[in-house]
C-alpha distance (Angstrom), angle and dihedral (degrees) to the residues before:
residue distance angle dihedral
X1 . . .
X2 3.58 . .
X3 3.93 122.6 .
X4 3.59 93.4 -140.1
X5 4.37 98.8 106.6
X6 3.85 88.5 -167.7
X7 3.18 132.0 98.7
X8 4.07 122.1 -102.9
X9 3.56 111.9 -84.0
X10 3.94 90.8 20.9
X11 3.82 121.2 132.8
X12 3.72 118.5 -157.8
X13 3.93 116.4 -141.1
X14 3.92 88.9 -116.5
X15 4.27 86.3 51.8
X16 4.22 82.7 53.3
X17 3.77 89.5 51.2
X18 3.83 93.4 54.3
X19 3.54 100.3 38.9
X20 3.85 85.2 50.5
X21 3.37 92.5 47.8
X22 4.15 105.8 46.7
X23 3.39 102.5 30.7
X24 3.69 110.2 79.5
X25 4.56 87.6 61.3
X26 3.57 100.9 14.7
X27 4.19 129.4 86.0
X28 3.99 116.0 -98.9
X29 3.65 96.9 -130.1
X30 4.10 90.2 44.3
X31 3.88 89.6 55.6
X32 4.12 82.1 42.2
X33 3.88 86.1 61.7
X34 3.15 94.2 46.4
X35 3.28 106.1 58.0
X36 3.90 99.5 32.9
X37 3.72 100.2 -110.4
X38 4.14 142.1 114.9
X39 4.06 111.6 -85.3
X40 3.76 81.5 -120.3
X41 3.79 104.2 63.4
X42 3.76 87.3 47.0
X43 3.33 99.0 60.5
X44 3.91 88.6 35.8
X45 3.81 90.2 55.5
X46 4.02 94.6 41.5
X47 3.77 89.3 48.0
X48 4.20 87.8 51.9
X49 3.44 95.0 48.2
X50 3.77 90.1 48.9
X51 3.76 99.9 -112.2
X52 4.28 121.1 149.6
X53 4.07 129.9 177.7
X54 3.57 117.3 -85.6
X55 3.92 109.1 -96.5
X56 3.70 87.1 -129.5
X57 4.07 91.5 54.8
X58 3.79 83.1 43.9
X59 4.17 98.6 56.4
X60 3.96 86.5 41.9
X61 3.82 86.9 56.6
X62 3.70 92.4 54.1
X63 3.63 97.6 -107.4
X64 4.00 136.6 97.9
């Protein structure tokens, strides 16, 4: 059985604080791993709480 004592979908207030944190210079499915959850609901969750890549992390991707 899985750790994880919350319900599916769930996001803890310490899993808000991360994904706030990395995700504006750090890869998607990195942060994914991190917290234990599909690349999808990441991105889902980051785009709901209005959250986009760092313009700097962007231009060293390659892209503008």
């Amino acid at each position: 059985m899985a750790t994880r004592s919350l319900l599916k979908g769930s996001w803890s207030k310490a899993d808000l604080a991360t994904l706030k944190r990395l995700f504006p210079d750090h890869p998607t499915a990195q942060i994914a791993s991190k917290l234990g959850r599909p690349t999808d609901a990441v991105k889902k969750k980051a785009s709901r709480m209005g959250l986009s890549k760092a313009r700097s992390y962007l231009k060293k991707l390659g892209r503008s």
